[in-house]
C-alpha positions, 0 to 999 in steps of 0.5 A, spaced: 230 734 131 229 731 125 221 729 127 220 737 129 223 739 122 219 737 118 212 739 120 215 746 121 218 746 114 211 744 112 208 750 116 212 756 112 211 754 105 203 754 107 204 762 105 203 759 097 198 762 093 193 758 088 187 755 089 184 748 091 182 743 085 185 737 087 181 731 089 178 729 095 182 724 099 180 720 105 185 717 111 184 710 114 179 712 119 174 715 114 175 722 115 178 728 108 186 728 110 192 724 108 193 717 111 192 717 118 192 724 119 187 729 118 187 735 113 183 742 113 179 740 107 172 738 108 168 734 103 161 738 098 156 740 103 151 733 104 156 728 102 155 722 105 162 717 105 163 709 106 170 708 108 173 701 110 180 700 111 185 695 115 192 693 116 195 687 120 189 685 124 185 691 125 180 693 121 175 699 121 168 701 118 167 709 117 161 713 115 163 720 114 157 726 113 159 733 111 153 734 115 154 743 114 159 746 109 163 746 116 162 742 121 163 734 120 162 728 124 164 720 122 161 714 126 167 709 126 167 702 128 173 699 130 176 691 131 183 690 134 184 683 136 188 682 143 195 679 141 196 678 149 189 677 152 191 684 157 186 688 153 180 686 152 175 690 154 178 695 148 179 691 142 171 692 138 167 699 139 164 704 136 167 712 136 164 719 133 169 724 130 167 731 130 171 736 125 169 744 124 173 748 119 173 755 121 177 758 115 177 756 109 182 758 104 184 764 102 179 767 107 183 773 108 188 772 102 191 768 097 196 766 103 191 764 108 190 756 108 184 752 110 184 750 118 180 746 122 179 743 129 177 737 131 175 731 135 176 724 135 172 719 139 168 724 143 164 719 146 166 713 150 172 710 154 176 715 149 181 710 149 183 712 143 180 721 145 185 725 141 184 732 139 187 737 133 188 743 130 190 742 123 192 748 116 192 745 109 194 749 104 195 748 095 201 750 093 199 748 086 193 745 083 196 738 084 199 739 090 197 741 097 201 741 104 198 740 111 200 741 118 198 741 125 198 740 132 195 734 136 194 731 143 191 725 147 192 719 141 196 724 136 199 727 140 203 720 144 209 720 137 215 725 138 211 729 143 212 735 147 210 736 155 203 738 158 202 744 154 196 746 156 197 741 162 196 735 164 192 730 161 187 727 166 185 719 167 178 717 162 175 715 168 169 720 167 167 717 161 164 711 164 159 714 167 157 716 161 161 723 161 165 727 155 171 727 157 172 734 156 177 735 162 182 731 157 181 736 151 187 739 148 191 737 155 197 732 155 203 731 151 202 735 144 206 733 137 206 736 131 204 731 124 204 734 117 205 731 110 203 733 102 199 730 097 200 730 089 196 728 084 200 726 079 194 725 074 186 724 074 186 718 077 192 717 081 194 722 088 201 720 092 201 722 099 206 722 104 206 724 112 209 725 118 205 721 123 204 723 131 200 717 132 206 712 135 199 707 136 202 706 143 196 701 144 197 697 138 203 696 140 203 694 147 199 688 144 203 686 138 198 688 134 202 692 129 209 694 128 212 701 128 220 703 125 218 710 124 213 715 124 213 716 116 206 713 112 207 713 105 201 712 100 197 712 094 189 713 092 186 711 086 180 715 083 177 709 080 170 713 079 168 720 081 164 716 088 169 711 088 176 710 090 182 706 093 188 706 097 193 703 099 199 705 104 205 703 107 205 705 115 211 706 120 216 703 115 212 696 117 205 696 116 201 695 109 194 698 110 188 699 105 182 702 104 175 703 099 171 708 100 165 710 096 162 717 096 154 719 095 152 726 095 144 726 096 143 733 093 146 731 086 140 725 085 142 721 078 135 721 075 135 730 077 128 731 073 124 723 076 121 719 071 113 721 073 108 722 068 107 729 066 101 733 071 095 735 066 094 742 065 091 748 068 084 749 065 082 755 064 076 757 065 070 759 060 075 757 055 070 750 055 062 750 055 062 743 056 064 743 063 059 741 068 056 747 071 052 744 077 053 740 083 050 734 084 052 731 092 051 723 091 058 721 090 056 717 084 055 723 080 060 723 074 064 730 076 065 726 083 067 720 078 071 725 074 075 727 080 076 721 083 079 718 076 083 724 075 087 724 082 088 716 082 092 717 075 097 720 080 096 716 085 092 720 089 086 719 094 080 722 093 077 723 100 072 727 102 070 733 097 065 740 098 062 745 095 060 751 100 058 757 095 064 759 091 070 755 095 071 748 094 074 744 099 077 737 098 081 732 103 086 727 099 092 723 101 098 723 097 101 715 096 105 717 091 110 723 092 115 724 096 113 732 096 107 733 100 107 740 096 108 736 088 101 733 090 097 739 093 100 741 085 096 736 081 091 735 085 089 742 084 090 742 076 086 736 076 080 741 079 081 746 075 080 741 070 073 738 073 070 744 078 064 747 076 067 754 073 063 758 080 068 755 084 073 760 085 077 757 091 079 752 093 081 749 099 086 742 099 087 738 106 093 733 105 092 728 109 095 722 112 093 716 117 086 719 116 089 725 119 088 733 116 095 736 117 094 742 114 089 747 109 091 752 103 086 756 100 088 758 093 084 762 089 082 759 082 085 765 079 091 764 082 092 757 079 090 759 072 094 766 072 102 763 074 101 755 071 106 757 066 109 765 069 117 766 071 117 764 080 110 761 079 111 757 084 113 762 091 108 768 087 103 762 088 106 761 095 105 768 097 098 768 095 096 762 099 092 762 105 096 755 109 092 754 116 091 748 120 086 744 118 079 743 120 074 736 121 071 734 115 064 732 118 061 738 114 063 734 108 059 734 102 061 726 100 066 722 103 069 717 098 071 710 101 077 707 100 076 702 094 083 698 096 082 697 104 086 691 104 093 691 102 098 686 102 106 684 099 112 680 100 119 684 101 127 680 103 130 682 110 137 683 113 139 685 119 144 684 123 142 683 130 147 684 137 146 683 144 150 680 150 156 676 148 152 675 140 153 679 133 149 675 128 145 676 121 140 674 120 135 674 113 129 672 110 122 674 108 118 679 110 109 678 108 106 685 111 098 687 110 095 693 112 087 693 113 083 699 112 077 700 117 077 707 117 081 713 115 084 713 121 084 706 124 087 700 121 090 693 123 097 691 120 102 686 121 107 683 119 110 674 118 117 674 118 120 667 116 128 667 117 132 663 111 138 661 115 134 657 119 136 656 127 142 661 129 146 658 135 145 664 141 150 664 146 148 665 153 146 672 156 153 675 160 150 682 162 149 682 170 142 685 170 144 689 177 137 690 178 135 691 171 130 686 167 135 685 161 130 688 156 135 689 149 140 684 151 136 677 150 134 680 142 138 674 139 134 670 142 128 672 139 127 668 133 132 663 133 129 657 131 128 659 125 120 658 125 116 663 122 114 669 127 109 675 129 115 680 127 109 685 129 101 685 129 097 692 132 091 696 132 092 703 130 088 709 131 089 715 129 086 723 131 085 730 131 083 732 138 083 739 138 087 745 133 093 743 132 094 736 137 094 730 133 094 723 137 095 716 136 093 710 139 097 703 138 095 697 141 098 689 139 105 686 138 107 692 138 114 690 135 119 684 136 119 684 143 114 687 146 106 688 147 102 693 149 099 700 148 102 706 146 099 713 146 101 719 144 100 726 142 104 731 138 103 739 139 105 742 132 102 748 128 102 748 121 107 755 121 112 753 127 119 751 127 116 748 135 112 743 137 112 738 143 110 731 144 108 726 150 108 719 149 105 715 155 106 706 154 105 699 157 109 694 155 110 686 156 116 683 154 114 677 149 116 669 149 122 668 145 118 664 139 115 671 137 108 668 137 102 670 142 105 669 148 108 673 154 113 674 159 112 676 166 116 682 165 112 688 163 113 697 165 110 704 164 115 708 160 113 715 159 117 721 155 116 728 154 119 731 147 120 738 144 122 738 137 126 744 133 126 744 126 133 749 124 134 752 117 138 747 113 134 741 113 137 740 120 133 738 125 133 736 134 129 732 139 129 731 146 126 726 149 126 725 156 123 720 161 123 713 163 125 707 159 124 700 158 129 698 164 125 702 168 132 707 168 130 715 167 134 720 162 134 722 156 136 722 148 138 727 144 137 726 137 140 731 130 139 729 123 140 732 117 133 732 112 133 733 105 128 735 100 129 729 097 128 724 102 135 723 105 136 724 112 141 723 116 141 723 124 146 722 131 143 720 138 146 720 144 141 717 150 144 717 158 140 715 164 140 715 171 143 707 169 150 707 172 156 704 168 155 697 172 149 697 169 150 698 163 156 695 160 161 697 156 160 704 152 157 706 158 151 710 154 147 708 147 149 712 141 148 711 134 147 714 127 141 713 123 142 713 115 135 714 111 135 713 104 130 715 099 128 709 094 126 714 089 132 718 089 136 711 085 131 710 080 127 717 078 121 714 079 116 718 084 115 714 091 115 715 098 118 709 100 125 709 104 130 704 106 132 705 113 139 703 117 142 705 124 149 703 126 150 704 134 152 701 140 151 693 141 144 692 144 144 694 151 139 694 157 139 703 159 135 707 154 132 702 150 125 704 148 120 701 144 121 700 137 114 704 133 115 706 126 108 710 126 110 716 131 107 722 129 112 728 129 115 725 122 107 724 118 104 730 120 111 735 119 110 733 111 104 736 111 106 742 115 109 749 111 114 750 116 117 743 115 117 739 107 111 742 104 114 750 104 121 746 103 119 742 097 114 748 095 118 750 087 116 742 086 108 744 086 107 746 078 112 739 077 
């Protein structure tokens, strides 16, 4: 009676009036909630928080995105050491939640509370699925009370039977299913609790739990007397907090989570070097009034010098009557649109005053990936006006770009070679192996042409020889393609971590290709192709990509295995509002095994994006091993966005499942949906265009 009264209670004192304004607490798996026990509450739209917690043995990793007002995921990882040596094959994994808050509070009143629907370990073997239905609701600026209905893992403490039916066994997830058969089915128990914060820097917690941890238990791993957790959070800064609880009357457990939104940057305004000013014209005889065509001319020193000073490239440059055309690439900003602004002050500076349109092609890996026309009197007009920016973006002309053979002067590259030194990490996961590695990386690039360059990259390891166990996949047909990636490098010698020849093109209106030959990454060689289909205005594009590859000798030097493959995939692209992008790729994949990846993320204009991908092929769960399909997040982060200094420079991390051999593919850092949407208004130019008088 007792385990049922208390949520109860807790349902009807959701009716209390009043708003919100305690501060976010996170559970022991990473997501809003109390302890173990998720809340209705959603983090600020973008958040980004790290969570690790432990109790006892068992230790787990969160990352949680607030990847849309309502809608959140958490990527997990979980370890539970096996006390009795019976449940092995479930003690180490990673998991997905998805939480989606469908009311807020007050929707329909001052009574009305906040509630959500969610799923926990929506991919996997769903040992530990549960679903829930969840309400919160403030009774006071301090205190929030929560109720709700769990079933699966939730659902396994003071539970009552089958409400929407039975729950069927998980075995439909080995082959890489969703267990969507067990979803809200089986035993259903309610949980709730409530949380007080006492004063800005402590929140006390105290929850009615239905996970009873039947698994944990089973194994001797923890140890319950009742379902009651009790806690407390420190708010030790804004982003940063720490907790500690008390569980099941047995159980001490603590967690630190840092928090991060990449909407609010620390440096808002950047540290860049102010634009020059728009000149108007006739307000300064001593401007050339002629041009010359040799690219020695002082006009053309002038602009060239002009455009360096914002880390610009001078391109290419033509006068044809009274439109100036100039292809430029941006090495300096992040916002394709910010440059095309100072490179359009910089020739209202330098252009003869009968120039009275301009036409700027950005262009990157010697590709033009886009045209806008602005007439002069537009740029000298709204510089310093209210809306200056959309008014100049409404009476652009944005169209794909053409060829520049028809340019008057063509500017040679005057750093061709460029070289440097940057520290590594990376933790590297096969069959039977997770090791970290570190070291050094010495990358240089050389510049042939515009689009054709040679690059690479000499890694040295500063651990030195790893110890790599023996490979225990059983291939069951299948090279073992991912799962030997330990054994690469492990000698600790220097090694040829990539070395390719890279060509880059424009076939035909609003077709870009590429073509990649070498070591093309720390496995394998060979070629790789692909063409992309995206014009500058659509949400839409599609790409094929066609590669031969050959699996590297181990030493990472210039010898190759016997094992070599023609892997292949189609892809649509779809760019949503929000900064929410998705991809299909479908095809064949390094084993030989066919399917396809689906890919989300989530791009701000500054430079974050955040994405999930889930890949499933035609390998069965034999095959495969243990997750049954590759999965993973991948979080990108802007260098620019902790020091304010303009730079397109990212640092890139992906947390997935231990490398397996179904739907690897290769690891090619240069595909071209990512370089040619930069320069695309229906992509980060229109999105990042109020940054064009900045």
């Amino acid at each position: 009676m007792y385990r049922l009264s208390f949520p109860v209670l807790l349902t009807g004192v959701l009716c209390a009036q009043t708003a919100v304004s305690q501060d976010l607490t996170y559970t022991l798996n990473g997501m809003p909630g109390l302890i173990e026990m998720p809340t209705a509450q959603a983090a600020p739209d973008g958040q980004i928080t790290a969570n690790a917690s432990a109790f006892r043995q068992q230790q787990r990793a969160n990352i949680n995105f607030q990847m849309t007002p309502r809608l959140s995921g958490t990527f997990r990882y979980t370890v539970t050491p096996d006390a009795t040596g019976t449940d092995t094959a479930a003690t180490f994994g990673p998991s997905l939640d998805l939480r989606y808050r469908f009311m807020s509070e007050g929707r329909f009143g001052s009574w009305t509370p906040a509630m959500a629907i969610g799923v926990q370990n929506i991919l996997g073997a769903n040992v530990d699925g549960s679903e829930y239905i969840v309400a919160s609701k403030s009774l006071s600026p301090t205190i929030i009370a929560t109720a709700g209905l769990g079933w699966g893992r939730l659902g396994s403490e003071g539970g009552f039977s089958d409400l929407f039916g039975a729950r069927p066994a998980d075995t439909t997830t080995r082959d890489g299913a969703l267990a969507t058969g067990q979803f809200f089915k089986g035993d259903a128990a309610f949980f709730g609790g409530i949380s007080w914060q006492y004063s800005s820097k402590i929140t006390v917690k105290a929850e009615y739990s239905s996970d009873a941890f039947t698994r944990e238990t089973a194994n001797g791993t923890f140890v319950g007397n009742a379902p009651v957790n009790v806690g407390l959070t420190y708010h030790w800064k804004p982003s940063v907090t720490f907790d500690v609880a008390y569980l099941n009357g047995a159980e001490a457990a603590a967690s630190v989570t840092y928090a991060l939104n990449p909407r609010k940057r620390a440096l808002v305004s950047g540290v860049e070097t102010a634009p020059v000013p728009v000149r108007v014209r006739g307000q300064d005889r001593a401007v050339l009034a002629s041009w010359d065509v040799t690219s020695d001319t002082p006009l053309v020193q002038t602009v060239q010098a002009g455009l360096e000073r914002d880390g610009i490239r001078l391109n290419t440059l033509s006068i044809t009557g009274d439109t100036a055309r100039v292809q430029y690439t941006n090495g300096k900003f992040r916002s394709e649109a910010q440059a095309l602004g100072r490179v359009a002050r910089v020739l209202s500076q330098t252009l003869p005053d009968n120039v009275s349109r301009i036409t700027l092609e950005p262009t990157q890996s010697g590709m033009a990936l886009s045209a806008t026309t602005l007439a002069r009197t537009d740029i000298e007009m709204l510089e310093n006006t209210p809306d200056a920016a959309a008014d100049l973006l409404a009476r652009a002309t944005v169209s794909d770009a053409t060829r520049a053979d028809d340019m008057t002067v063509t500017v040679p590259n005057p750093t061709p070679f460029t070289w440097g030194i940057i520290p590594y990490a990376a933790v590297i996961t096969g069959s039977g192996n997770t090791q970290l590695d570190a070291g050094l990386d010495v990358f240089s690039r050389y510049e042939i042409a515009p689009s054709l360059s040679v690059q690479g990259t000499l890694r040295q390891s500063a651990l030195g020889q790893r110890t790599v166990a023996p490979n225990t996949d059983v291939p069951n047909g299948y090279q073992n393609v991912r799962t030997d990636r330990p054994r690469y490098g492990a000698d600790g010698a220097p090694v040829i971590a990539d070395l390719t020849v890279t060509h880059f093109s424009r076939p035909a209106t609003n077709v870009y290709g590429r073509i990649s030959a070498g070591y093309l990454e720390k496995m394998y060689g060979g070629l790789s192709t692909e063409l992309l289909w995206k014009p500058v205005d659509s949400r839409l594009a599609f790409g094929a990509e066609l590669n031969y590859a050959q699996q590297r000798d181990f030493d990472m030097l210039f010898g190759f295995q016997d094992y070599n493959i023609v892997t292949g995939y189609l892809s649509a692209y779809y760019s949503f509002d929000n900064g929410v992008h998705a991809k299909i790729d479908a095809g064949r994949y390094l084993a030989g095994d066919w399917g396809a990846t689906i890919t989300m993320d989530r791009a701000f204009d500054n430079g974050w994006k955040i994405g999930a991908y889930v890949t499933m092929t035609d390998m069965s769960y034999a095959a495969f091993g243990e997750g049954s399909f590759d999965k993973g997040v991948i979080v990108t982060v802007p260098t620019d966005f902790f020091f304010g200094n303009a730079s397109r420079r990212n640092l890139s991390a992906q947390l997935g499942s231990p490398n397996r051999d179904g739907g690897a593919r290769l690891e090619i850092d240069d595909r071209l949906y990512d370089i040619v949407r930069d320069g695309h208004v229906a992509g980060p130019l229109g999105d990042t265009w109020g940054r064009v008088w900045r």
